[in-house]
N, C-alpha and C positions, 0 to 999 in steps of 0.2 A: 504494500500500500504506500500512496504517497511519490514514488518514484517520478513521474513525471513533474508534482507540484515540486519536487527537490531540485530537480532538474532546472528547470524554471527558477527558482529564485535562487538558486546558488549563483547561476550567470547573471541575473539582474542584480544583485545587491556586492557582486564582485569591481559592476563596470565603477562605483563610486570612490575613485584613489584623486589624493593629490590634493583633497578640500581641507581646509581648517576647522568648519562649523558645516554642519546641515543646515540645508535653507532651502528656502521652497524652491528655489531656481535648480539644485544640481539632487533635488532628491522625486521634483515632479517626472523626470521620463523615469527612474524607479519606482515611484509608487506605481504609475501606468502600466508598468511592466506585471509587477507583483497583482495590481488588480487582474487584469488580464489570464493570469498564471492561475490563480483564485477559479476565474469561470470556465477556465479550461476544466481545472478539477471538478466541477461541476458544485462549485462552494456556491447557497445561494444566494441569491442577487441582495437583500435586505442585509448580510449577512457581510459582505463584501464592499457593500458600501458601508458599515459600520466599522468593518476592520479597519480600511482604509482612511476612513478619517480619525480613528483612534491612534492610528499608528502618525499620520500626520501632526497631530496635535502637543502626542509624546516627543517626536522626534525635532520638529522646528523649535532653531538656535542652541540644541543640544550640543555644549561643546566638547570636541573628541580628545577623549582624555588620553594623556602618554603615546602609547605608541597606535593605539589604536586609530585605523583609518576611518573616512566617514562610513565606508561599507560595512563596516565590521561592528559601529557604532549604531548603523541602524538595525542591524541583522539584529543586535541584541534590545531596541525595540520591537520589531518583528517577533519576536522571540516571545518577548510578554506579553505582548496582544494575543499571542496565538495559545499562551496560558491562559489566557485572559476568556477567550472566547469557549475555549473547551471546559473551563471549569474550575482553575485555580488551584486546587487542589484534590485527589482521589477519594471518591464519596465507599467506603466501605457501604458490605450488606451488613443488613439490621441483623444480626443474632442473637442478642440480648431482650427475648424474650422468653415466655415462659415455655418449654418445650411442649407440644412440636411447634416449630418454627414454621410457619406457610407460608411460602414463596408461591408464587403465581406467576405464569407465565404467558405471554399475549404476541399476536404476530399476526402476520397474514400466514398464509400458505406458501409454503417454500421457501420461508426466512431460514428459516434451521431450527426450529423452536425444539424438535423431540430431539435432536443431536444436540441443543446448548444442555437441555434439562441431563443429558448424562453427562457431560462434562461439569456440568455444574456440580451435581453432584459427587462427580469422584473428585472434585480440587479438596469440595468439603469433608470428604473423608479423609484423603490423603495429606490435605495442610491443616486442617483447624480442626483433625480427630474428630469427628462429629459421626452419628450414625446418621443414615439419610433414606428415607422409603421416597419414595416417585410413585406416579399414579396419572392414569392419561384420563382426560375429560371427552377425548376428541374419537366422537362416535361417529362420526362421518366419514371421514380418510379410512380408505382401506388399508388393512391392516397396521393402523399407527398403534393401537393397542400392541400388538404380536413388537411391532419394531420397539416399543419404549422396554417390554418385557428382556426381547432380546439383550439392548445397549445395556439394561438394569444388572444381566448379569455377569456381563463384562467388566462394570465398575464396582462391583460388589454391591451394592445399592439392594434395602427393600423394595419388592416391588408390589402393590398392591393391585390386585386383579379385576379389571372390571370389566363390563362387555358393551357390544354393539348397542342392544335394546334398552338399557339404561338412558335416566335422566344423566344429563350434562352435571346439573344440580346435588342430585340426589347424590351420583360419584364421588366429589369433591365434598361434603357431609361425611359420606361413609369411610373415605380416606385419612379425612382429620380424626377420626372413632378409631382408625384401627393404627394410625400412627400413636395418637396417645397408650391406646393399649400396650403396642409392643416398644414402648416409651424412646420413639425413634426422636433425633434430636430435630433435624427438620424434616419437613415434608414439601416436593415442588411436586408442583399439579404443572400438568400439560395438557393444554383447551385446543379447541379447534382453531382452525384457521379457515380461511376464505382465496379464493385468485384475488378478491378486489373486497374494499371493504361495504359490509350490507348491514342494512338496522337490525335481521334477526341476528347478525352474530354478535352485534355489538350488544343487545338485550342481555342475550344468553352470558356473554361475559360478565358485565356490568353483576347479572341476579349469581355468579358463582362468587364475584368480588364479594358483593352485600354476604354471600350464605356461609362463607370463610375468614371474614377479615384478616387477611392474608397479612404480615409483615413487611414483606415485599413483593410489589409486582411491578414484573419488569417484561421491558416491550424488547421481543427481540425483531431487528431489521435487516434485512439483508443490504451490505453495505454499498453492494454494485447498483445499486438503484439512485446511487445520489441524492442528488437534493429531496428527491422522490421520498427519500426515506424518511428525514427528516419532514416532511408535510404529512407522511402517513401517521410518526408518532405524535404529530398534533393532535389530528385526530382521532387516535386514541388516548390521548391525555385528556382529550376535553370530556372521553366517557370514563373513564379510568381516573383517577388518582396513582398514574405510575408513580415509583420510588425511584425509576431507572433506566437506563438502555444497555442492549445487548448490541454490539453489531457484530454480526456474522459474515464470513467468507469475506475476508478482509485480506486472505491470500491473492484472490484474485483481482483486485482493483487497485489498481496503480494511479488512482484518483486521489482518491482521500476525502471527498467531498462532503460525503455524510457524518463524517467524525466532525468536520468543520462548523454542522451545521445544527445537526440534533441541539446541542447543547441549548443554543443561541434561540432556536425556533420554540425550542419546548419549557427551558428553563430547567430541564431533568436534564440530571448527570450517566454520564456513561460508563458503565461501571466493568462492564468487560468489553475483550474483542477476542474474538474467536476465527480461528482459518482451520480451513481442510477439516476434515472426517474424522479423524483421531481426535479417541473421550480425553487426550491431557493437553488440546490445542486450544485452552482459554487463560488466557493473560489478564491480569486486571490492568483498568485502563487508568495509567498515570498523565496527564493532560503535560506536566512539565518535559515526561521524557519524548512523548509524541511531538509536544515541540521541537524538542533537540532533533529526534528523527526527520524531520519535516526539512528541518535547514543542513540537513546533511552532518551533525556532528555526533552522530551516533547515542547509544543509548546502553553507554557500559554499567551502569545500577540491574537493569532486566536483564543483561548477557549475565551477570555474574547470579545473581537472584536464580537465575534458569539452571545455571549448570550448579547451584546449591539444593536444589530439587530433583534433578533429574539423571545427574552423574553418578555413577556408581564410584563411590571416593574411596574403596577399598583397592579396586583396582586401579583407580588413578595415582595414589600413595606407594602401590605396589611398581608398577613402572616409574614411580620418580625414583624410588631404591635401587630399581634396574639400570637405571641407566645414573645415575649418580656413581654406582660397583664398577660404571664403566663395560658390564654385560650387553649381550648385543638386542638389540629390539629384533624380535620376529614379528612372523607374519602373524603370528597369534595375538599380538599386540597392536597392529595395522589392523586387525579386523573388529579389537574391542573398540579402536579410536573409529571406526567406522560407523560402530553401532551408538557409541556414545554421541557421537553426530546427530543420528539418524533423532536419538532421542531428545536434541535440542534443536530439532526442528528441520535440521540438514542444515546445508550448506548457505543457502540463499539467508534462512532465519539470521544465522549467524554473523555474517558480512554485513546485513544490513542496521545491525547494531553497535557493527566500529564504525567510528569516526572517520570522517574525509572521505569514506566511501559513496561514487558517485553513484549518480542513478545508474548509471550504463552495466557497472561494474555488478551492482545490485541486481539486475536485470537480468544479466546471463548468468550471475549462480541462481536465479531461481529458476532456472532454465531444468525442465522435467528431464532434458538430458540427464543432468548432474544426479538425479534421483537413479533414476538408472543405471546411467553407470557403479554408481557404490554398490547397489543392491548387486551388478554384475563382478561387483570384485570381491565380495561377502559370500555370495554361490560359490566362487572358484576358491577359495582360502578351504570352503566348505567339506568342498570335494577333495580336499588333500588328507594325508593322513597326520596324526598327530606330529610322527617323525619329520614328515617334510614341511610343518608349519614352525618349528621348531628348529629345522636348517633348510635353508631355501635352495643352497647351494648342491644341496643330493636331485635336485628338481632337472635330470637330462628330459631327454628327446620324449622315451619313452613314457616317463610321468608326467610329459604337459599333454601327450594325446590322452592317457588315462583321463587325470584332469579335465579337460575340455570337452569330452567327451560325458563325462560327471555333471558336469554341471551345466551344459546346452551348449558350451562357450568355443570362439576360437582361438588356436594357440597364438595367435596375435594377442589376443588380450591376455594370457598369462605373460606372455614376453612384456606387457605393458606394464601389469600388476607388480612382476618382480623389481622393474625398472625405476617405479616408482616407490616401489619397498628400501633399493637400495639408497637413493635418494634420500625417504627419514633417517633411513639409520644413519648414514653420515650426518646428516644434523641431529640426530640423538647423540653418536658419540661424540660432538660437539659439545652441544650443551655438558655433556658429564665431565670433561677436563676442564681441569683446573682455570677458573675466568672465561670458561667459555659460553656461556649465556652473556658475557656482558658483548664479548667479540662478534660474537654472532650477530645480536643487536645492533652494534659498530657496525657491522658490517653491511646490515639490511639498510643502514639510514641514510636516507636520500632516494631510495627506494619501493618508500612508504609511503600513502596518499599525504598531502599536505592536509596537517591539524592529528595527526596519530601521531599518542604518545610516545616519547624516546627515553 
C-alpha cells in the first residue's frame, strides 16, 4: 500500500533545495504536486483540500533549522498533517469489560469480514492471552457459517454453531449465552453483508447492535475501493455507532487512499489493517508509523515489533552461536531464514519497512515472483537428505537430478540455490571474525538507499 503516493511525494518535496525559509512562492508548485499525488491515491477531494491547507498554514515562514533543507522541512510538516488526519494516535480495542467481550463486526460483502473475525481472533489469543469463541450471524452467504467454522479451527478459537434457518437476532443472543457459559473472554459475531448497501440489512444490523450491546463494532472495508470506502463507512456510522475501522486487502493497493480518508470522513479511528488470506496478516494500525511509510522513511518500530512475534528466537540465538564459533551456515539454516521470512510477511512486507526504500524497489519484492521462488528453494532444501543439507558440497551430478526430480525443480535452480547459499555463508563467516559486522557494514555504505541507518 501507498507505493505510488510514496513515489509521488518523495520527488515533489525533494525538488525544494537551496531556500532559507518556506514561503508561499517556492512551496506553491509542491503543494500542487503533493495535492495532485493525494487524488491520484484516490484520497478524497474534502479531505485533500483540508490536508492541503493544513499543511500550508503549518508550513509558511517556517524557518529551516540547521542543516535541514526546505524539502526536508516541509516533508516533516507533511509528516504531521498526515498524523494529523489518520488519527494522532492508535485507538486500542475496548477489553476492559466484563467478560465476554462482544465485538461486532459490519461490512459489505467481500470486504473480508469472516477472514478479519479469525485473524482477529487469533492476535487475541496469541498476544493478549485471551480465550475467544466466534459465531456467524450471516445466514444468507453460502456457506459463511461452514467457512467461519473452518478459519475457527485453524486459530484455535471457540466456535459457536448456528444454522441457515435461524434468526440473524436470535444467533447473536444465543452466542453471548453460551460465550458467558463456557466463560470465553471475548466473543466477535460475524453478520451479513450485502454487494451494495440496503435498509433490510442495515435494520437487521442496527436490531443485533440494540440485542448485544456489543463493546466494539467495527466496520470492516475493503481498502481497494478508495474513497469509496470511506463514504460506505459513513454510512454505516450514521446506522451504527462504530468504535472502528478495519481495512482489509491493503496488500493489494498501492493507493493508500482509504487509510487517508476513513478517518477524516467518519471521525472513527482505524484500528487495524489487514492483507492477504493468512489468520496472523493483521497489524494494528499506528497512524505515526503509516506516516513514516507514506514519505518513504520506513517503519523500523513494526519490523522489529513483527519479528518479536513471529520469529522463532530459539533458532535465531542458535545461528548467532553458529556462526559467532565461526561454524559454517548450511543449507538447513538458508531454509529456516527462508521460512522465518515467509512468517514476516516475505520479502516485499519487509523492504517496505526500511527506510529510503523507494516505491520501485518496494514494488518488485512484492512481486509474487519473489513468493515463488522461496517457496521453490524451500521444496528443493526439502528434497535433500539430512547429510546433504548439512554439507552442500557432497551435492555432485547425480544428487541435483535426484533432487530436482524430488521436488518438480530444475537442476538450474539447485545450481542457483547453492550459489546463493555460498554467497550467505561468506557473509556469515564475515560477520563471525573478529570486527566483522562493523567491516561488513563499512563496507555496504554508500550502497545503501539514502536515509538507512549506518
Amino acid at each position: 500500500m501507498f507505493e505510488n503516493l510514496t513515489d509521488r511525494l518523495s520527488g515533489t518535496l525533494k525538488n525544494l533545495r537551496g531556500q532559507g525559509r518556506l514561503s508561499e512562492d517556492n512551496i506553491r508548485e509542491s503543494l500542487r504536486e503533493v495535492r495532485m499525488a493525494l487524488l491520484e491515491a484516490d484520497v478524497a477531494l474534502p479531505v485533500v483540500k483540508d490536508f492541503i491547507d493544513g499543511v500550508r498554514a503549518k508550513a509558511l515562514g517556517q524557518e529551516v533549522i540547521g542543516s535541514l533543507s526546505p524539502g526536508q522541512a516541509l516533508i516533516k510538516v507533511v509528516n504531521d498533517e498526515l498524523v494529523s488526519i489518520m488519527g494522532e494516535s492508535q485507538a486500542a480495542i475496548d477489553l476492559n469489560r466484563k467478560p465476554p467481550v462482544v465485538v461486532l463486526m459490519a461490512g459489505l460483502q467481500g470486504s473480508g469480514k469472516t477472514t478479519t473475525v479469525a485473524k482477529l481472533a487469533r492476535r487475541l489469543r496469541e498476544l493478549d492471552r485471551k480465550s475467544v469463541m466466534v459465531a456467524s450471524a450471516d445466514v444468507y452467504r453460502p456457506a459463511a457459517i461452514d467457512q467461519l467454522q473452518t478459519l475457527a479451527e485453524e486459530v484455535g478459537a471457540e466456535f459457536y454453531p448456528s444454522h441457515k434457518d435461524q434468526n440473524p437476532v436470535a444467533i447473536a443472543q444465543e452466542a453471548v449465552a453460551a460465550a458467558r457459559k463456557s466463560a470465553a473472554d471475548v466473543l466477535i459475531i460475524d453478520t451479513a453483508g450485502r454487494l451494495a448497501i440496503d435498509q433490510q440489512m442495515m435494520d437487521e444490523i442496527r436490531a443485533i447492535h440494540d440485542a448485544v450491546d456489543p463493546a466494539e463494532t467495527l466496520f470492516v472495508v475493503d481498502s481497494m475501493t478508495g474513497q469509496d470506502a470511506a463514504n460506505t463507512a459513513k454510512v454505516f456510522n450514521d446506522t451504527l455507532p462504530l468504535s472502528g475501522v478495519v481495512l482489509t486487502k491493503t496488500d493489494g493497493d498501492a493507493r493508500g487512499g482509504a487509510a487517508l480518508s476513513v478517518r477524516h470522513i467518519t471521525g472513527k479511528p482505524i484500528k487495524f489493517i489487514g492483507s492477504g488470506e493468512k489468520t496472523d496478516a493483521l497489524e494494528v494500525f499506528h497512524p505515526d508509523r503509516i506516516a513514516s511509510r507514506i514519505l518513504g522513511m520506513g517503519d523500523i518500530l513494526s519490523l522489529v515489533e513483527q519479528a518479536q512475534e513471529k520469529v522463532d528466537h530459539d533458532k535465531a540465538e542458535k545461528l548467532a552461536r553458529k556462526v559467532k564459533r565461526g561454524r559454517g551456515f548450511d543449507l538447513e539454516d538458508l531454509r529456516d531464514q527462508f521460512t522465518q521470512m515467509e512468517k514476516m510477511g516475505g520479502l516485499g512486507s519487509l523492504v517496505e519497512k526500511l527506510p529510503g526504500m523507494g516505491a520501485g524497489v518496494t514494488q518488485a519484492m512484492q512481486n509474487p515472483a519473489h513468493t515463488r521462488q522461496m517457496k521453490r528453494m524451500v521444496a528443493i532444501i526439502d528434497s535433500m537428505t539430512p547429510l546433504e543439507r548439512r554439507k552442500p558440497e557432497l551435492i555432485n551430478g547425480s544428487r541435483k537430478r535426484r533432487v530436482a526430480q524430488g521436488s518438480g525443480t530444475q537442476i538450474q535452480d539447485i545450481n542457483r540455490l547453492l550459489k546463493q547459499h555460498k554467497q550467505m555463508q561468506r557473509m556469515m563467516k564475515k560477520m563471525g571474525s573478529k570486527g566483522g559486522m562493523a567491516n561488513m557494514m563499512r563496507g555496504m555504505k554508500g550502497r545503501m538507499p539514502p536515509g538507512f541507518p549506518m
